[in-house]
SEKE-191407 format. One record per atom (N, C-alpha, C): residue in one letter; y, x, z. Coordinates in steps of 0.2 Angstrom, whole numbers. Layout:
BEGIN
- A, Y, X, Z
...
//
This chain:
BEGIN
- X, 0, 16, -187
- X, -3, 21, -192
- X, -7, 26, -189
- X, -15, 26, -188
- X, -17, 31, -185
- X, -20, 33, -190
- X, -21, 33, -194
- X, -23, 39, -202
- X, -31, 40, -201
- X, -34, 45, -200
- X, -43, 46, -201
- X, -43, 47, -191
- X, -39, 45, -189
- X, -38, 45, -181
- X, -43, 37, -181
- X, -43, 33, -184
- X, -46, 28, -183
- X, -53, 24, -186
- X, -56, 32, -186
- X, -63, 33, -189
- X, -69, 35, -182
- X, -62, 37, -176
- X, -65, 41, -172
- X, -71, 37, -169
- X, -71, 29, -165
- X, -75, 28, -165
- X, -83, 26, -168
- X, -80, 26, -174
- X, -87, 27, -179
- X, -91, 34, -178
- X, -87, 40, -177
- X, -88, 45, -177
- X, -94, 45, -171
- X, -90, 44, -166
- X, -93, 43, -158
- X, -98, 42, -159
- X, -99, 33, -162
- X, -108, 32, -162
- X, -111, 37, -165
- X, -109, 39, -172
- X, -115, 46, -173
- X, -115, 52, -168
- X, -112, 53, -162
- X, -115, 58, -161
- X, -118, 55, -153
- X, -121, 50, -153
- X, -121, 46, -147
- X, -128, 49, -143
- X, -132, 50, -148
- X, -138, 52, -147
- X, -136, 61, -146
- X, -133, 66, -148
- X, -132, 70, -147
- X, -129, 69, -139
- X, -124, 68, -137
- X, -122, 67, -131
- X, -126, 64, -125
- X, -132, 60, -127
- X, -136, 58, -123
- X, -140, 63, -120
- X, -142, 68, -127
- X, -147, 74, -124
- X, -143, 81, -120
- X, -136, 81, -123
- X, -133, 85, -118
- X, -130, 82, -113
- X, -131, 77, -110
- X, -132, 74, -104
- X, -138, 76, -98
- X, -144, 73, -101
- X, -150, 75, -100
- X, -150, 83, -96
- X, -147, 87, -103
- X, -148, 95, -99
- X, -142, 98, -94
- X, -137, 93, -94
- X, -133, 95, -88
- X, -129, 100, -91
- X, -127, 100, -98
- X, -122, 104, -101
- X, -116, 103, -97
- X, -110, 107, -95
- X, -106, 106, -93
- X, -101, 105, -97
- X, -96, 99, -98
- X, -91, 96, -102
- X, -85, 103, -104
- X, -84, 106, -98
- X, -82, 111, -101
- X, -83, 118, -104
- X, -90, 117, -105
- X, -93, 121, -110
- X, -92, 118, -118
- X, -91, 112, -118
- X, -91, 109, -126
- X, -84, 109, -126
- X, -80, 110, -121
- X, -71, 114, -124
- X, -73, 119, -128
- X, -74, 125, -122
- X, -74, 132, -123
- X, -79, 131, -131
- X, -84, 130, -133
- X, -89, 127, -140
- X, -83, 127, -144
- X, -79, 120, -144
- X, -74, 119, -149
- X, -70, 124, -150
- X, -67, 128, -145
- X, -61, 134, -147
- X, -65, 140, -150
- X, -71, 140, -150
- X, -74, 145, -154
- X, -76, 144, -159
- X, -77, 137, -162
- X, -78, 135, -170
- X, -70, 135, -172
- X, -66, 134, -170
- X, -60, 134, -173
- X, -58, 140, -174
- X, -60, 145, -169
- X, -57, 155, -169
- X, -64, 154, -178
- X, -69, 152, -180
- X, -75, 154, -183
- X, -71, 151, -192
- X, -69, 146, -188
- X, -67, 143, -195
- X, -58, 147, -198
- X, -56, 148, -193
- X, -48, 155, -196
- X, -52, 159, -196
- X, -55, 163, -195
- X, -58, 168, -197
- X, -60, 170, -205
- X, -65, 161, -207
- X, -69, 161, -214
- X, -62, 159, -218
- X, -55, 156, -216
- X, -49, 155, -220
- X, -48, 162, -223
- X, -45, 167, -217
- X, -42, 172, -218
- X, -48, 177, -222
- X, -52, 178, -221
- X, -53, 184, -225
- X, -59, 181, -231
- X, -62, 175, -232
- X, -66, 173, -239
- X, -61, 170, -243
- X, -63, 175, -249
- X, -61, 170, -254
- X, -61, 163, -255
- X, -58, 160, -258
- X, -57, 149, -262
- X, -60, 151, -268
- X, -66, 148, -269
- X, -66, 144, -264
- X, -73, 143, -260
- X, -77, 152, -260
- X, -80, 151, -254
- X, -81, 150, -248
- X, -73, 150, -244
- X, -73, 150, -239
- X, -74, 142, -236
- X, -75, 137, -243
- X, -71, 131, -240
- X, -81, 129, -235
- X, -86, 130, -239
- X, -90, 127, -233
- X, -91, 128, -226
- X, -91, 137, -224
- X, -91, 137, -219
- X, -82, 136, -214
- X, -76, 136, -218
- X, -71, 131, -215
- X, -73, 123, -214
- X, -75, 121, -218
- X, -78, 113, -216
- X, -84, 112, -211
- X, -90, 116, -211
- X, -92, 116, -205
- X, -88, 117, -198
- X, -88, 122, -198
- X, -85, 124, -192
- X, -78, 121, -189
- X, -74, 117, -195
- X, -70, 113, -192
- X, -73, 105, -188
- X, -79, 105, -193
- X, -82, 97, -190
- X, -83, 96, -184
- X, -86, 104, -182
- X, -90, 106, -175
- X, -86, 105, -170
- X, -77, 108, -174
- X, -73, 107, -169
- X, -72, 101, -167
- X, -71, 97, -170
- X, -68, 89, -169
- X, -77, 86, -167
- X, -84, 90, -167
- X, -88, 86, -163
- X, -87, 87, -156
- X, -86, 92, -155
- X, -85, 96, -147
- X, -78, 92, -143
- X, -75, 91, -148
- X, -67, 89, -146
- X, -69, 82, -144
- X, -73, 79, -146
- X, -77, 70, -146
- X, -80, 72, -138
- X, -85, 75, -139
- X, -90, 75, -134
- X, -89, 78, -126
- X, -84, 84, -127
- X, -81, 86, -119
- X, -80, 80, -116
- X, -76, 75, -117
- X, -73, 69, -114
- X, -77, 63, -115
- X, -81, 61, -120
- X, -84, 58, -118
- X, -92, 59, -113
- X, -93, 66, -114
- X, -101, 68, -109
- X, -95, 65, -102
- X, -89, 69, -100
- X, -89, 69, -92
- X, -87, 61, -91
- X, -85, 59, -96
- X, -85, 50, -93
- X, -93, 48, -91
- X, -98, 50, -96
- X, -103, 47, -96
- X, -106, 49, -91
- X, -107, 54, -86
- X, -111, 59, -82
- X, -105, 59, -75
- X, -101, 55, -76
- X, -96, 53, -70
- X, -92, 61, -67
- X, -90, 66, -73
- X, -89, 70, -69
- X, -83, 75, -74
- X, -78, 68, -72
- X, -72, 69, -75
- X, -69, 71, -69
- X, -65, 78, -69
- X, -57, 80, -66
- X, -52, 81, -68
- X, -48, 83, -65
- X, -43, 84, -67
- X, -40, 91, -71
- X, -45, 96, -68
- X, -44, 102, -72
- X, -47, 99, -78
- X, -52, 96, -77
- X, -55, 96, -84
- X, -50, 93, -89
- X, -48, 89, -87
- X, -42, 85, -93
- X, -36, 91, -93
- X, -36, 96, -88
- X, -30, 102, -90
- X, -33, 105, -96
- X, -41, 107, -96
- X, -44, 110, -101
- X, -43, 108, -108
- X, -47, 103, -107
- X, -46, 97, -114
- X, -41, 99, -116
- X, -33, 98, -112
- X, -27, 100, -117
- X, -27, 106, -119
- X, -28, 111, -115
- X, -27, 119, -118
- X, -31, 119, -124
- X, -38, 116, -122
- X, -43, 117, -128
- X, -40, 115, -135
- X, -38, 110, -136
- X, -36, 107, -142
- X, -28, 111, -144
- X, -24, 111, -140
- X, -18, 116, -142
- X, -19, 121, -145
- X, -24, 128, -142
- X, -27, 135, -143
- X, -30, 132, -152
- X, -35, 128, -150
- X, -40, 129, -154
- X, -36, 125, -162
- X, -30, 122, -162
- X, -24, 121, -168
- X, -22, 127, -167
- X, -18, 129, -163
- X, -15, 137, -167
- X, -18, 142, -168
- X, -26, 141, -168
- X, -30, 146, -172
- X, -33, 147, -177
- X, -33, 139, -178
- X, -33, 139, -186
- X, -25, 139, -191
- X, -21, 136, -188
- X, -13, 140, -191
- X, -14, 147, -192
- X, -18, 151, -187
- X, -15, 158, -187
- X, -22, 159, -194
- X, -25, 157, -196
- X, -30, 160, -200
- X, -27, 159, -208
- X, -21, 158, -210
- X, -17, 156, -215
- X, -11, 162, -214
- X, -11, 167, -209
- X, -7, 174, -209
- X, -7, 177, -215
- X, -15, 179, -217
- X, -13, 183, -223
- X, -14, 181, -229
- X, -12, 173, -231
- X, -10, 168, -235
- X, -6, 167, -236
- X, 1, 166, -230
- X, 7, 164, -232
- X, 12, 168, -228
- X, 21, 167, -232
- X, 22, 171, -227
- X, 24, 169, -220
- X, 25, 174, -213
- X, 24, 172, -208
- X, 29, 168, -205
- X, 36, 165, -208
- X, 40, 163, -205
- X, 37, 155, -206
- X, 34, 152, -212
- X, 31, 147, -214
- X, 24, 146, -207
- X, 21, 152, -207
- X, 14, 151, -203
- X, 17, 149, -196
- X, 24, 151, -194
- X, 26, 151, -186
- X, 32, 143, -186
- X, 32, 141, -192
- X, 34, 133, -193
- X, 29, 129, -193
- X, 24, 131, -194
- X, 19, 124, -194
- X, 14, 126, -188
- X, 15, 131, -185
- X, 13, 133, -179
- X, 15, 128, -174
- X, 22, 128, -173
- X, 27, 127, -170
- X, 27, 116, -170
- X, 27, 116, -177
- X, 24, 108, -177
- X, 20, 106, -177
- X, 15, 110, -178
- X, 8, 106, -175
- X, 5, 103, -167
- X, 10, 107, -163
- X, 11, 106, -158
- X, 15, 101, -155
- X, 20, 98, -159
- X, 25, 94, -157
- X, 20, 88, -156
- X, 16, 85, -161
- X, 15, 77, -158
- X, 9, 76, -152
- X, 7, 82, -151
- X, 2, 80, -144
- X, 8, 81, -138
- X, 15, 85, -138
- X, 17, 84, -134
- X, 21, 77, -133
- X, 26, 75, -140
- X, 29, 70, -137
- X, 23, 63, -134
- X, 16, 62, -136
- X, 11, 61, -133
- X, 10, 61, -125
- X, 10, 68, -123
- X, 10, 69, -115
- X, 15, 67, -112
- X, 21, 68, -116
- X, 28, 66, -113
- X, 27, 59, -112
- X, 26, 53, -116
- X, 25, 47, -116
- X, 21, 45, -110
- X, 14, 49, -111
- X, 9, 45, -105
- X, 14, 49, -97
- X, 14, 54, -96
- X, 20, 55, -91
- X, 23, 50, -89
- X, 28, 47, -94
- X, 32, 44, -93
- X, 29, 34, -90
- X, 21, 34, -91
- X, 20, 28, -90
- X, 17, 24, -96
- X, 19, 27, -102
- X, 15, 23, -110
- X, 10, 24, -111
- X, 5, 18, -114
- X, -1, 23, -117
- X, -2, 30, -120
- X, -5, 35, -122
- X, -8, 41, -123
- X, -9, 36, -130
- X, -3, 41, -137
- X, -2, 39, -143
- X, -6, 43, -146
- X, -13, 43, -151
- X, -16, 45, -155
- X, -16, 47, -164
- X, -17, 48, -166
- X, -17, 48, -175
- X, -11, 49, -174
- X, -9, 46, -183
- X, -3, 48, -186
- X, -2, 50, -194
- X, 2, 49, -198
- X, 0, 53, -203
- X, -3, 60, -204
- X, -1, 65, -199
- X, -6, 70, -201
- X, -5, 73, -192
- X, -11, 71, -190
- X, -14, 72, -183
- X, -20, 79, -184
- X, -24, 78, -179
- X, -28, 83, -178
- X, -35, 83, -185
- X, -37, 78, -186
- X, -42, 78, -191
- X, -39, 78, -197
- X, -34, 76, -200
- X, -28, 76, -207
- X, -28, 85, -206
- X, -27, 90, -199
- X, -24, 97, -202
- X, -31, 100, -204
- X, -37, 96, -199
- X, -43, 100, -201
- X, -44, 99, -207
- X, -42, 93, -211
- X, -47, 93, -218
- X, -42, 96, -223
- X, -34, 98, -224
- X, -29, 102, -225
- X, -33, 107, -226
- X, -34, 110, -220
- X, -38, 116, -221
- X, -43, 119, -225
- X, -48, 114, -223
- X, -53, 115, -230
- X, -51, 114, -238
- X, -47, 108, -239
- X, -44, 110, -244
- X, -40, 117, -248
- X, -37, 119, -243
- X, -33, 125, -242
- X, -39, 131, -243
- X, -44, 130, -242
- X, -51, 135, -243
- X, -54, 133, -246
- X, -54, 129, -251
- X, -56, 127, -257
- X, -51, 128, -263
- X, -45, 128, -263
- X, -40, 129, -267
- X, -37, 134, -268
- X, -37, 138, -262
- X, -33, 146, -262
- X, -25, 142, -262
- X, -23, 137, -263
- X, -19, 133, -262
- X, -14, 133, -253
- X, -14, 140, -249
- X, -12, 140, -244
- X, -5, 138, -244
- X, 1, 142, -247
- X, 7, 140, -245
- X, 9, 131, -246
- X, 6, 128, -251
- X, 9, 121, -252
- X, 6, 117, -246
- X, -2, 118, -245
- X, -5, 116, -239
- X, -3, 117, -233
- X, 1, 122, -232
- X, 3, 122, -224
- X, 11, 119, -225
- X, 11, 118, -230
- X, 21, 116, -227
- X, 18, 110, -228
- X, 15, 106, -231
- X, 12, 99, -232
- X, 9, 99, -222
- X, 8, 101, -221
- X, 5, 103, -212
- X, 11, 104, -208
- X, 15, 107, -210
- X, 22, 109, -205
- X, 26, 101, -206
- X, 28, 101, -212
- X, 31, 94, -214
- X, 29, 87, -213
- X, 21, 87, -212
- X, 18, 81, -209
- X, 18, 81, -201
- X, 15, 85, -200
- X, 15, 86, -192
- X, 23, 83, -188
- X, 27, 88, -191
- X, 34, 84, -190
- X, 34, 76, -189
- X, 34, 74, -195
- X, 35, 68, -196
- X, 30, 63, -190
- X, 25, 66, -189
- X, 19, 63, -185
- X, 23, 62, -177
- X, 25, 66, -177
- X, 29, 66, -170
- X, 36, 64, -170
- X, 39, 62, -175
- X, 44, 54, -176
- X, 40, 51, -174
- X, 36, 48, -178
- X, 31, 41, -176
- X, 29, 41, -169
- X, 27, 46, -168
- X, 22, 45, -159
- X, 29, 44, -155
- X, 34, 48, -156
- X, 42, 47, -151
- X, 43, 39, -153
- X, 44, 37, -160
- X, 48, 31, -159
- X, 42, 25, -155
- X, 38, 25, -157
- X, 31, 21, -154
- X, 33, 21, -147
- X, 33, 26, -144
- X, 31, 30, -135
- X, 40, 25, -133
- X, 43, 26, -136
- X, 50, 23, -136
- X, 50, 16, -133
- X, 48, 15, -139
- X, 47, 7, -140
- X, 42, 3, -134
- X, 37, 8, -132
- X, 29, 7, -127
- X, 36, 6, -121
- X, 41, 9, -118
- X, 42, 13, -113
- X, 48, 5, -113
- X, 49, 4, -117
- X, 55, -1, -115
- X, 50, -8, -116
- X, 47, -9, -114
- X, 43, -15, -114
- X, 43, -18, -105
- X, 41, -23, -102
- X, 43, -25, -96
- X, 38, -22, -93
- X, 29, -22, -96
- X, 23, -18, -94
- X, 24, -14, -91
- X, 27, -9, -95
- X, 28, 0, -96
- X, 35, 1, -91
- X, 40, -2, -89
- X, 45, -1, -85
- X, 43, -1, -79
- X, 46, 6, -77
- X, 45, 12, -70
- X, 47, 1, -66
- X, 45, 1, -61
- X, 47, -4, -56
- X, 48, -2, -49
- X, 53, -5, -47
- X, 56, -3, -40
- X, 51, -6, -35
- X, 49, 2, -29
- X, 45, -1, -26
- X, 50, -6, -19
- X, 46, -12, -17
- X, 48, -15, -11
- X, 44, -15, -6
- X, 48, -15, -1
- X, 43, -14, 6
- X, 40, -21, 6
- X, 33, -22, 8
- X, 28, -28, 7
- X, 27, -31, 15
- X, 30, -36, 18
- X, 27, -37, 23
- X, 22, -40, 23
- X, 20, -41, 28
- X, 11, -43, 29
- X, 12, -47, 31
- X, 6, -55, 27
- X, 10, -63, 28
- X, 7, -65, 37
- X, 3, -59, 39
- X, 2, -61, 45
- X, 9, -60, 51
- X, 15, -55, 49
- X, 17, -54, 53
- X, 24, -60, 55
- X, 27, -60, 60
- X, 30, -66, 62
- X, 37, -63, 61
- X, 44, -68, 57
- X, 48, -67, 54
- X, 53, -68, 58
- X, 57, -65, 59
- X, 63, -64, 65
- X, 68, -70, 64
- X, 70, -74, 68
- X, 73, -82, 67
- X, 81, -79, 71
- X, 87, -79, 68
- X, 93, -80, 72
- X, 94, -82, 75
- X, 95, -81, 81
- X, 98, -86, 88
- X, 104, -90, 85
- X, 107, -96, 85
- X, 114, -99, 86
- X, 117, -95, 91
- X, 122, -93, 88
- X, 129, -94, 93
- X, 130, -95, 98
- X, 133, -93, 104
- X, 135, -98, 109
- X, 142, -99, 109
- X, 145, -106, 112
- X, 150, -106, 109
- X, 154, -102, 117
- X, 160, -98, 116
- X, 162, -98, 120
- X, 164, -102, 128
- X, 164, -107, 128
- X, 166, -110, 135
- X, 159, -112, 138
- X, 154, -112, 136
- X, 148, -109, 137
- X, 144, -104, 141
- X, 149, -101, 137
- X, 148, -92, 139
- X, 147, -92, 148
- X, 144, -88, 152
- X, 144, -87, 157
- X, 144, -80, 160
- X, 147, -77, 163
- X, 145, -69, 165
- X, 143, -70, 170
- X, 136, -67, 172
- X, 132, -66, 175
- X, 136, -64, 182
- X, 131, -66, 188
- X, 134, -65, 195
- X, 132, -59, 195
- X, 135, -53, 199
- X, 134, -47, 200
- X, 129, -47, 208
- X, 126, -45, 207
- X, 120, -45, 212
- X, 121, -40, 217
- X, 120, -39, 221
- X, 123, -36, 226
- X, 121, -29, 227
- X, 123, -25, 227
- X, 124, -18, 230
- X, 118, -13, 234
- X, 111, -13, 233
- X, 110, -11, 239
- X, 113, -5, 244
- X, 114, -7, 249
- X, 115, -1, 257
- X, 114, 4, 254
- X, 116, 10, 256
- X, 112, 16, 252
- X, 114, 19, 260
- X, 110, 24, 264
- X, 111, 27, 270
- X, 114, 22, 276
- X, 110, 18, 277
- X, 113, 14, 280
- X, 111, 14, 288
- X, 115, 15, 294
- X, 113, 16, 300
- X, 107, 12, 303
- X, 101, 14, 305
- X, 96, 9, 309
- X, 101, 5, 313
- X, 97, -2, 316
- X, 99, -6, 320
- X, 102, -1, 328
- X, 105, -3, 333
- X, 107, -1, 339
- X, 103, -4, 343
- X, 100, -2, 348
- X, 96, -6, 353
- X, 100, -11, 356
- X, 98, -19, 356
- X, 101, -22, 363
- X, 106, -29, 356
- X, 107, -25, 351
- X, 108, -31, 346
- X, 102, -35, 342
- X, 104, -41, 340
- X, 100, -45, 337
- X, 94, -45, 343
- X, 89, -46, 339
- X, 83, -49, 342
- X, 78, -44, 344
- X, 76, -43, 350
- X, 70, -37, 350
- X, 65, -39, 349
- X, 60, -34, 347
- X, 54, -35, 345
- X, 50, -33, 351
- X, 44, -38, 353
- X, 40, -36, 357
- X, 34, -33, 356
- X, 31, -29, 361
- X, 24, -24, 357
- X, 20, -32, 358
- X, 16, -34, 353
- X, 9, -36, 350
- X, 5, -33, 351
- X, -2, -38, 349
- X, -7, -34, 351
- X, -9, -29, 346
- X, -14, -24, 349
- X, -14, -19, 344
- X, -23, -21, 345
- X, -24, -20, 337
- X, -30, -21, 335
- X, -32, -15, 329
- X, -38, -13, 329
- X, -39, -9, 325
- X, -33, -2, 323
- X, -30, -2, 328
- X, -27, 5, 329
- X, -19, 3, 324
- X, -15, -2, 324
- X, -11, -6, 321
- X, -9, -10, 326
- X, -3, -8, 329
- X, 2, -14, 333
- X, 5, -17, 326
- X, 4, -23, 329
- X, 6, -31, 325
- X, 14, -35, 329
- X, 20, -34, 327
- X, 24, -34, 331
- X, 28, -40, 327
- X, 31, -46, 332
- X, 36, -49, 331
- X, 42, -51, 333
- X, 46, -55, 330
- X, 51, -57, 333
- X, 52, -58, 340
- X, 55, -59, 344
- X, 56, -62, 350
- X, 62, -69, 350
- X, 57, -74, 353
- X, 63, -79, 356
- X, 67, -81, 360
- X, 73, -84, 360
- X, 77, -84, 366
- X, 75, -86, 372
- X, 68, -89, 372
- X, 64, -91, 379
- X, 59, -87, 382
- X, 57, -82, 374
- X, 55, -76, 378
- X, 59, -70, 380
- X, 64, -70, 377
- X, 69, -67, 380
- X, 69, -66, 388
- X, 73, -73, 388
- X, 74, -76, 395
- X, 66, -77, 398
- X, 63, -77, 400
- X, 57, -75, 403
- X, 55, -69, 404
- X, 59, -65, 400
- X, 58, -56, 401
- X, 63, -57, 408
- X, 68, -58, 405
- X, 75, -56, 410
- X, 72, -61, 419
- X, 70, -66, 417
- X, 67, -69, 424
- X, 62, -63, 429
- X, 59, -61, 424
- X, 53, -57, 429
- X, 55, -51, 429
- X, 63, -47, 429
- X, 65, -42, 431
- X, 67, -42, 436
- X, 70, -52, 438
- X, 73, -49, 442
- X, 72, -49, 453
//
């Protein structure tokens, strides 16, 4: 059920060529918020103090402007690539401000416990809306009475002089409109699509996969031999034990010395004596 919410893109192509041109001049996306917040302050203003039902053309104007501006903020920075994130915080404020300023221009129409119910509900379905996308759902629009259903309320309301029936028809639809966008967003949210997923750690198929060793059976088992000890402060050799080493020749400033044999031994000991 998106009500006059699924006019929007018919809407869009009529102002396609407007958009084109404020492109060209390099308008800034949040200049056509701050636009829309001040046709909606222009259009409470022609509620609250002209008479019904001259008030109702320049309420109708100035509500169009609003919902043109509200179209074009977000579509120029898609078009012009210069969509952020403040900007979509704007976007929100913009449309919130710019619904409770037209609520508030029906103060000195109704009384004010009414003006601060439907104040209060007009707000409900854009949040549970945020709450949904938050949560991972599409961003749910229309509704039986959405943002274009309170703008044209309005004008009727200024055409009528028909204020207090007109806003509880606004407080009591708006309610209802956010039933529907929760039940919707509910229903979006328990789908398999839309379910939060546990993330898992992803190994990479190049990486090599750890194989268990077998067992070894015990009688197999082996303890390793313990390798021996080195000496730690160990006394030099004594002269006269083992094998003496004879002086070599010395070349390049390096004696080269080696073993001695038992026949050079005994060769020494011959020519001592």
């Amino acid at each position: 059920m998106n009500g006059l919410y699924a006019l929007k893109p018919w809407y869009a192509d009529r102002l396609s060529g407007l958009r084109h041109a404020l492109a060209a001049r390099q308008v800034s996306p949040d200049a056509l918020t701050a636009a829309g917040v001040g046709c909606a302050a222009g259009a409470a203003t022609a509620l609250a103090f002209l008479p019904a039902p001259l008030a109702a053309l320049p309420v109708a104007v100035l509500l169009a402007a609003r919902l043109a501006f509200a179209n074009l903020d977000g579509a120029l920075a898609r078009d012009t690539g210069r969509t952020t994130r403040r900007g979509a915080l704007l976007n929100e404020l913009g449309d919130r401000v710019a619904d409770l300023l037209v609520i508030a221009g029906f103060l000195p129409l109704a009384p004010l416990w009414l003006v601060a119910a439907a104040a209060f509900a007009t707000t409900l379905p854009s949040w549970v809306s945020l709450a949904g996308a938050a949560a991972g759902a599409p961003r749910r629009n229309g509704g039986p009475v959405g943002k274009t259903e309170r703008c044209l309320l309005a004008v009727v309301a200024a055409a009528s002089g028909w204020a207090v029936p007109v806003l509880a028809v606004v407080a009591a639809g708006s309610a209802v409109t956010a039933v529907v966008r929760g039940v919707w967003v509910w229903r979006a949210l328990g789908q398999p699509d839309t379910a939060v997923a546990v993330e898992k750690p992803v190994v990479p198929a190049s990486a090599p996969v750890p194989v268990a060793e077998p067992p070894v059976p015990a009688t197999t088992r082996r303890r390793p031999s313990p390798s021996p000890a080195p000496l730690l402060n160990s006394p030099p050799p004594k002269p006269g034990r083992g094998l003496p080493l004879d002086p070599g020749e010395v070349s390049g400033g390096i004696t080269h010395t080696r073993p001695q044999s038992p026949a050079d031994h005994g060769t020494q000991l011959r020519g001592t004596r």
